[in-house]
N, C-alpha and C positions, 0 to 999 in steps of 0.2 A: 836924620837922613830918611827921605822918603823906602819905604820899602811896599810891593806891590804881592798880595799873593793869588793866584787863580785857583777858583775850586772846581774842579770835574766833577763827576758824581762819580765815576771808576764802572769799570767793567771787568770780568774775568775773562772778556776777546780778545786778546791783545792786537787787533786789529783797530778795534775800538779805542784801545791806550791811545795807539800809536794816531789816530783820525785827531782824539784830543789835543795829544800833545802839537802834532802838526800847526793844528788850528791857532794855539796856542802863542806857539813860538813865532806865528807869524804877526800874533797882537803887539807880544813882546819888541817885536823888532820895530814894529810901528811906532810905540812909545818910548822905546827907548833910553828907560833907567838902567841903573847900574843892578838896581835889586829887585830881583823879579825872581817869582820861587812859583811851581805847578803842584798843588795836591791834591788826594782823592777826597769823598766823601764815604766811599766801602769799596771792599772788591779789591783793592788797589794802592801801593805805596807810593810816596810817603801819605800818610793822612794829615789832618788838619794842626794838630798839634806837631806833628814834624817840621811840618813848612812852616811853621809861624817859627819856631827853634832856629831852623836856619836864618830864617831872614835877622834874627833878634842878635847873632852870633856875627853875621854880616853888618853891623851895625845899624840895623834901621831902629829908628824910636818914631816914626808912626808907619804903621802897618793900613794899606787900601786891602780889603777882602772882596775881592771879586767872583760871584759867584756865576760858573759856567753853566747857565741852566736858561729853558727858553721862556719858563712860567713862573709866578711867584705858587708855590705850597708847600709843603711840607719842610722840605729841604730847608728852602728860604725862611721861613715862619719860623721852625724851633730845631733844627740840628744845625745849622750854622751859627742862630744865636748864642744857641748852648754853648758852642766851640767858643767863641770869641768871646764870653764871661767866664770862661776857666781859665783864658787867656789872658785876660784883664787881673784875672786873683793871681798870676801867678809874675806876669809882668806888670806891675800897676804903674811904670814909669814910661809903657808904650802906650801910643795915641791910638785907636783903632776906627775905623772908617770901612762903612761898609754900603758896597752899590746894588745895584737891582739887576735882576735875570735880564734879559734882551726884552722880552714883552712881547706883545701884538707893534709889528713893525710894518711899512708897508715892503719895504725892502725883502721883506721874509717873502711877502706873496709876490713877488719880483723872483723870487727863487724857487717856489713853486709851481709856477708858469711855466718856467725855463727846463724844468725838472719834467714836466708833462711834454715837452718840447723835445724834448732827448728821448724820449722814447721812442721815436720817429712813428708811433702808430697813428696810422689816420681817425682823429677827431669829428664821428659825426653828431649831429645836432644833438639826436637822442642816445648819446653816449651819457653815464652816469660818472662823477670826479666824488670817491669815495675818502674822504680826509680823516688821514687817521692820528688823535693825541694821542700821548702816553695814560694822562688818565691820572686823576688823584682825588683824593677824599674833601679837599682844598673846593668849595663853590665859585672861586676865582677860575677853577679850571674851564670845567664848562663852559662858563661865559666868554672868556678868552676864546676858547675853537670856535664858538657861535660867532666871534666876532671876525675870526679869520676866515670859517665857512661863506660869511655874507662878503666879505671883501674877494675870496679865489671866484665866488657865483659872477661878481661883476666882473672882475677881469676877465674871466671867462667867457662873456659877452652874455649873458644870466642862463648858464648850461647849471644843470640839475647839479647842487652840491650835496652829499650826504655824509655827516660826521658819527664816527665814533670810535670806540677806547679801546687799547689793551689790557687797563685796569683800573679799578675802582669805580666807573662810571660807565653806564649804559649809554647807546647800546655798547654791547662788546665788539670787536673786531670781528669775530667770527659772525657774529646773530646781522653784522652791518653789513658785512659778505655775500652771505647767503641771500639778504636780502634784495641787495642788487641784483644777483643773478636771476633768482626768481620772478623778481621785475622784468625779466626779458628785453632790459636795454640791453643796444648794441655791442658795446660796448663796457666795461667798467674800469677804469684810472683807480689805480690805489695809490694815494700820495700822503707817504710819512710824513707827520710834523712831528719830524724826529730828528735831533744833531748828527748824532753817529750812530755808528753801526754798534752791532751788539748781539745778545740773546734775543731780544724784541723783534730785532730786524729779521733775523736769520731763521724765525719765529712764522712770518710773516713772507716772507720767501716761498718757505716749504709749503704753507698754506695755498701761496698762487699759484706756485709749481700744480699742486696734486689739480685745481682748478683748473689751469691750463694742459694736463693732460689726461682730463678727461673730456677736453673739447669745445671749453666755456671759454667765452671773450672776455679775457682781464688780463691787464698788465699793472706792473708793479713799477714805480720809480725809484728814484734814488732819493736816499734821504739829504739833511741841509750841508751836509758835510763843513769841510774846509771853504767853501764859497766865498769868495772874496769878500762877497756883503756881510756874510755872518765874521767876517773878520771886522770889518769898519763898525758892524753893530757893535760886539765887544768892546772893539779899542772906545769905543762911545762912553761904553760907561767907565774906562778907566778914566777916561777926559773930564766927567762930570764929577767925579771925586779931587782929582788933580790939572783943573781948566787948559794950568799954563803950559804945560805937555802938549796941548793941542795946538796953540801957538805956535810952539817951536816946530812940531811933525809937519805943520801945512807952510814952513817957510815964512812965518810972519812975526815969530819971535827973536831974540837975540841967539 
């Protein structure tokens, strides 16, 4: 029996839980199986080995590992693998199957647009769109935001994009800040390439806050959240491990 497990990365906001799980249960509902289980990666219960426990107890003998994440690095690379070869030693009679983060999608910049759109501040030419990754030691990261930076530049109609990190890669969020401001655009968009909320967010908040009153023009968006499309990304990659799921949700299977 197919079993399905999703991995979060976990937060200690329970705001943040609760943005995941949301997100989650709406994949869930999408696809549809009978065996679908939510774990963290830290921060957060059940973890990795929990959620494999239940589904194994629920009868599944192959396990899809989906991991809730927007980038491949670290996570993906070696503490997910780690989990799933302990799992392997300890159930050798389950199948295990495992999909890929969301990625550079264009759908993502579909939601970032929308996300600068809600802020209802008026967009002038020389306004600056400040794009901010999470940031990892991973050289897939980098290239990834570079890749999304040149794509939010075009949709944007080619308005000044500038990228940077909350961690492990330059520039930093703060040095990226300042920088804009001292540039004396009009303007500066700070737009999270971030799923949910969290320490980071709320990090980055207080940062615009203190900007915004001392008189500087910047506003802050809302990060990818529950977004309908970051649900259809998701349920994507459970379709690419399990096809014929996809059949049946779009009405064209038995």
């Amino acid at each position: 029996m197919q079993g399905i497990l999703y991995i979060s990365h976990g937060s200690r906001v329970p705001e943040a839980r609760r943005q995941a799980v949301d997100c989650i249960q709406a994949v869930k509902h999408k696809v549809g199986i009978g065996l679908q289980e939510i774990c963290y990666l830290e921060l957060a219960q059940p973890d990795m080995e929990e959620g494999i426990r239940l589904l194994v107890e629920k009868g599944a003998d192959k396990i899809a590992v989906i991991p809730v994440l927007l980038l491949r690095a670290g996570h993906y690379y070696t503490d997910i693998p780690k989990e799933i070869e302990a799992a392997k030693n300890k159930y050798p009679d389950i199948e295990f199957q495992y999909g890929k983060p969301v990625g550079v999608q264009d759908r993502l910049i579909d939601i970032l647009v929308e996300r600068i759109k809600e802020t209802h501040a008026p967009v002038p030419p020389d306004a600056n769109i400040l794009l901010v990754g999470r940031g990892s030691r991973n050289p897939e990261t980098p290239m990834a935001i570079q890749m999304i930076q040149e794509k939010l530049r075009k949709r944007m109609g080619g308005m000044n994009v500038d990228a940077c990190y909350l961690a492990a890669c330059q520039p930093s969020f703060e040095k990226g800040l300042e920088k804009s401001i001292q540039a004396g655009y009009s303007l500066t968009i700070v737009v999270p390439y971030l799923w949910f909320t969290g320490i980071l967010i709320q990090s980055m908040q207080k940062r615009v806050r203190d900007y915004q009153e001392s008189g500087q023009p910047v506003v802050l968006c809302q990060h990818l959240g529950d977004h309908p499309k970051m649900v259809e990304a998701l349920a994507e990659r459970v379709y690419e491990i399990i096809p014929v799921r996809k059949l049946k949700v779009n009405g064209h299977g038995e």
